[in-house]
C-alpha positions in Angstrom: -213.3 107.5 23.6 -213.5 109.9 27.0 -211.9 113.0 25.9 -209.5 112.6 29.4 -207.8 109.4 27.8 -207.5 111.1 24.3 -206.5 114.2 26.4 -203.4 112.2 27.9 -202.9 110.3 24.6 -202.3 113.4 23.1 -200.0 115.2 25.7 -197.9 111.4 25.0 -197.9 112.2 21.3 -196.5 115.4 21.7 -194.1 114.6 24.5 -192.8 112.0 22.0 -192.8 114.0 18.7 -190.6 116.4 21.2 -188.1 113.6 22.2 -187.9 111.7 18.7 -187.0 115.4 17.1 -184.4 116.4 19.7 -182.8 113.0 19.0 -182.6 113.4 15.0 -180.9 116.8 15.6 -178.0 115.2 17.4 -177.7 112.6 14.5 -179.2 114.6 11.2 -180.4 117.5 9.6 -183.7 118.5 8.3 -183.9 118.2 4.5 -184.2 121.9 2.9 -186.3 120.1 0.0 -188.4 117.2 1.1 -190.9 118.2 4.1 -190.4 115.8 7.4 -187.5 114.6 5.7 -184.1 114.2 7.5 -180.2 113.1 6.7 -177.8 111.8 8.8 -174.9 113.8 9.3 -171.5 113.3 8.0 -169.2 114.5 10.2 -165.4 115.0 9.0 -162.9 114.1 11.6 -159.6 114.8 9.5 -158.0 113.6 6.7 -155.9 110.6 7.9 -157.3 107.2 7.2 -158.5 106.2 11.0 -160.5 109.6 11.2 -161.5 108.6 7.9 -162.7 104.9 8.9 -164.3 106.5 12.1 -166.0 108.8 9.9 -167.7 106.0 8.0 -168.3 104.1 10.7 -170.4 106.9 12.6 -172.3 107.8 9.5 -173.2 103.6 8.6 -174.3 104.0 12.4 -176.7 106.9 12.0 -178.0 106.3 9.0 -180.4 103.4 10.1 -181.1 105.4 13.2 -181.9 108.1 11.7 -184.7 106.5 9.2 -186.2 104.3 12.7 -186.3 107.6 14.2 -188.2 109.7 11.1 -190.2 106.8 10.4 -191.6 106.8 14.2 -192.1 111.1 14.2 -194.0 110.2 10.5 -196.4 108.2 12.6 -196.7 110.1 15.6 -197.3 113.3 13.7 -199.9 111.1 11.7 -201.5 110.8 15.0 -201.9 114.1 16.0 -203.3 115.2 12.7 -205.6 112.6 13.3 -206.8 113.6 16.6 -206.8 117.2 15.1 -209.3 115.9 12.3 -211.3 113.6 14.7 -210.1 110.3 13.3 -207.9 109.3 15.9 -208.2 105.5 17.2 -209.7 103.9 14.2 -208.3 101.5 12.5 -206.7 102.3 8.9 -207.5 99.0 7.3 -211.3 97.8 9.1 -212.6 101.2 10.4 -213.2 99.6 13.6 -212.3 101.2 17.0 -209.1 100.8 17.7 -208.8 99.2 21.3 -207.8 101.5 23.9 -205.0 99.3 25.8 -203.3 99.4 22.3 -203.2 103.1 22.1 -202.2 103.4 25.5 -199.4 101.0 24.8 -198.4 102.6 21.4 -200.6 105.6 21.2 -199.1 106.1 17.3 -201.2 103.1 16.6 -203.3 103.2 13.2 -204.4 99.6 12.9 -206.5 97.6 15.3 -204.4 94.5 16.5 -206.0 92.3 14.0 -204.4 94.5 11.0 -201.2 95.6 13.0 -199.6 92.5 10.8 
């Protein structure tokens, strides 16, 4: 891979790891114990039952939001390590190259399209 496209790959990853982080802070909190781990927050509104419903309701919302969103900054911090460590843009699974319109079209990519399944 010409080190230009890994060059812009990698400014992508970061841009992304930047945007995917400022995103779980408005919905969660890091985890004090468990590294790269976040919770959703669980804001309390008052005590009557509406705020209390609302509550709820906001929390059931960000909680699937914010495991999409750490499960995505999981992969594209993956993909930085791997570029750190020379690895990037093979494939997991076949060890084969990894084909370079599918990591400019997800560049978090660790399978070839053939394993992506």
């Amino acid at each position: 891979m010409e080190q230009s496209l890994l060059d812009e790959l990698k400014l992508s990853l970061e841009k992304e790891k930047n945007n995917l982080t400022q995103e779980l802070r408005g919905i969660a909190t890091p985890d004090k114990n468990v590294k790269g781990d976040w919770d959703a927050k669980y804001e309390n509104m008052g005590d009557g039952w509406d705020e209390n419903a609302q509550e709820v309701t906001e929390y059931a919302t960000r909680v699937p939001l914010e495991h999409e969103l750490e499960i995505r900054l999981q992969q594209v911090e993956l993909a930085l390590q791997k570029i750190n460590d020379v690895t990037y843009g093979i494939c997991d699974v076949c060890k084969s190259l990894i084909d370079e319109n599918r990591l400019n079209a997800n560049p978090a990519a660790a399978t070839c399209v053939q394993h992506a399944q």
